[in-house]
N, C-alpha and C positions, 0 to 999 in steps of 0.2 A: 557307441552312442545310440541309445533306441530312439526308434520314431516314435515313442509314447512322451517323449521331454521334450519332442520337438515338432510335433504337429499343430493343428487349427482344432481343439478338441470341441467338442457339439459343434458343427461346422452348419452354416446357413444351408438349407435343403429348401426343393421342391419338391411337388407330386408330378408323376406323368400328365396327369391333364391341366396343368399351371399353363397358360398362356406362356407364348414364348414372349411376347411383348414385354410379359410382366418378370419374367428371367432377366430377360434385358438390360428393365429397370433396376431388377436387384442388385444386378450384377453391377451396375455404374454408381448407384447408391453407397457399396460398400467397397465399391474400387475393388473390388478381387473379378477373377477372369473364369471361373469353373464353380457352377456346383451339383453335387452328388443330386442325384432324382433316387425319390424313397417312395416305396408302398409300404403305407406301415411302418415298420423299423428293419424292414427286405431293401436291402439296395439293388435297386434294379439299371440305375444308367449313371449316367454323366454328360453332363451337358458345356459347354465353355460358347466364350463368345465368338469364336472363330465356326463354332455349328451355327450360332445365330448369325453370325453374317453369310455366311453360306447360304443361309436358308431366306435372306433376305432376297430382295429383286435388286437389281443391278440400277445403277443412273440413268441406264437405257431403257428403262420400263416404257411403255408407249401408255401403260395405265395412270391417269388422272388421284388427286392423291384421296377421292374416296374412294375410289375402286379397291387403290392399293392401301389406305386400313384396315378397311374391309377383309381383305385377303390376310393381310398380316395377323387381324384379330384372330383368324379362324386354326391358325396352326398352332398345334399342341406340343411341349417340350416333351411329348413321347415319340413325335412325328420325326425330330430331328437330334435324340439325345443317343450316344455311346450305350449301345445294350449290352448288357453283364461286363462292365467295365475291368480291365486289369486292377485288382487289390494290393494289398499289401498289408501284412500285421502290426499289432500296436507292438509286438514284442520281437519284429526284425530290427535290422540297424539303417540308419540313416544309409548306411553306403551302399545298403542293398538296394533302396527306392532311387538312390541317383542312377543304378546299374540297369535298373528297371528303366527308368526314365527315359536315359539313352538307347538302349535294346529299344522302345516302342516308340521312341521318340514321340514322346509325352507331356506334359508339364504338370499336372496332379495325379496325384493317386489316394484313391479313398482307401480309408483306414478302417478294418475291421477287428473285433474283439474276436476269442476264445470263441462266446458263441455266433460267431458269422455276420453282428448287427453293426450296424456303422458307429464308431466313437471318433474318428477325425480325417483330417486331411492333410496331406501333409504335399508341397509343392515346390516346385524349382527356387522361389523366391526362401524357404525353410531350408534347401542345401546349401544357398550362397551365404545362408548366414552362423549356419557350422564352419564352412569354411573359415569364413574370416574370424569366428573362433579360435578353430583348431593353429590357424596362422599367426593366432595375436599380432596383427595387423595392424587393427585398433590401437595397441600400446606403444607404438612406435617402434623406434628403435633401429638396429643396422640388420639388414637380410643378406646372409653369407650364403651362395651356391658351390657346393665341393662336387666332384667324384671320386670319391672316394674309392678303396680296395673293400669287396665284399667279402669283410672275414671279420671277426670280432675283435672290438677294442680298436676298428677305424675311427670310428666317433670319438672315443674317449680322447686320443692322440690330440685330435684338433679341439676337443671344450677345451684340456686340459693348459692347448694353450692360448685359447681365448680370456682363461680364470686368469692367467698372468698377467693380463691386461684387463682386469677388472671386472671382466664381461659376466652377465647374469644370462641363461640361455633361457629364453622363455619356451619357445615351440622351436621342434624338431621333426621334420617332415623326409619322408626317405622315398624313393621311386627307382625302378632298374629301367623304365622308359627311356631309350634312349639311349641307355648305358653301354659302353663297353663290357664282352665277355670280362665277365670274373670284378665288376665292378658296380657301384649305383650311386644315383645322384641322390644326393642330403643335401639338405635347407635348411639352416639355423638359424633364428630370430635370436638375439641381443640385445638384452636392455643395458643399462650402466654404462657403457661406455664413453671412457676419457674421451671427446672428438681431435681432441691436437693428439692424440697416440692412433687414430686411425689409421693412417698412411702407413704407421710402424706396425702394427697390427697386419695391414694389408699385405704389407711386403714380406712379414713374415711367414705367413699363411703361403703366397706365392710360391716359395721359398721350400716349403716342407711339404705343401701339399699340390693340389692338381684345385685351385682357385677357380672357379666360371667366372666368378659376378660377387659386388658388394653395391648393394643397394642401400642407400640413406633417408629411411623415411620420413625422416624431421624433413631435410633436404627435400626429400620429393624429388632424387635425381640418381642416375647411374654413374658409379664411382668408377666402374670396372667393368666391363664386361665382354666375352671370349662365344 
């Protein structure tokens, strides 16, 4: 999945000498929490409100509140912005910028083109929503947790007999975090399914394979879980 389908593309910018004040306000205007600082079409910083509050005076100021506008007016978003910011390309994948994310523990990263010029942004709030995606989460349905044996045609064994009982797999998700040597956990979404054959389903599964967890999200509740 590229960060080019899944970014803020022309994304709101300031210049280095933009008032932070006026950062501030942008930034609460448009309800987003970061943006890119540009000279020209050169990406030079990043700014977020967590620099603005930083860069604010505390409740303990002993300053009077013109002193402290006064002060506040004078600071520039060059004063207090992220210089040569960590990037990321419009033609990496979403999973690299979460990777990125966590490595810098970050919540944006500005998106640059082929030629080095900024075309978007892409942010923490942009990977929770591949997630729920890639999870079809949204579509409801029964969330099945296995460990399965890592060898081929694990998977097939347990769709094949999920298809018995009606079941449609929407998303299949795999991870060895966690896992026993020679093994990895799989996550299959379900839609279709009979709910009075659940329990027979469940116990089947049980039954043949190594079951964690059956999740009902019509339900909204834990059926099972190890």
């Amino acid at each position: 999945m590229l960060i080019r389908n899944w970014m803020t593309r022309d994304p709101i910018t300031v210049e280095p000498d933009t008032p932070m004040m006026d950062a501030e306000h942008i930034m609460k205007e448009n309800k987003i929490r970061g943006l890119p600082v540009v000279k020209g079409k050169k990406l030079v910083g990043i700014v977020t409100d967590r620099d603005i509050k930083a860069a604010s005076p505390s409740a303990a100021t002993t300053l009077d509140m013109h002193e402290l506008l006064y002060l506040l007016a004078k600071i520039k978003v060059k004063e207090i912005m992220t210089k040569d910011p960590i990037t990321i390309c419009e033609d990496d994948t979403v999973e690299e910028a979460a990777v990125m994310m966590l490595r810098h523990k970050i919540s944006h990263l500005p998106v640059l083109s082929e030629k080095k010029e900024l075309v978007g942004l892409i942010t923490e709030t942009d990977i929770f929503k591949v997630l729920t995606i890639l999870t079809g989460v949204y579509r409801g349905g029964v969330q099945f947790g296995f460990e399965l044996e890592d060898r081929s045609g694990s998977i097939k064994e347990v769709a094949d007999v999920i298809r018995e009982f009606g079941g449609r797999m929407c998303s299949i998700l795999t991870s060895y975090e966690d896992a026993r040597e020679g093994y990895r956990k799989v996550f299959i979404r379900v839609l279709n399914l009979d709910k009075k054959r659940l329990k027979e389903l469940q116990s089947r599964l049980e039954k043949e394979f190594r079951l964690l967890y059956v999740v009902d999200s019509s339900e909204k509740k834990h059926i099972h879980g190890v």
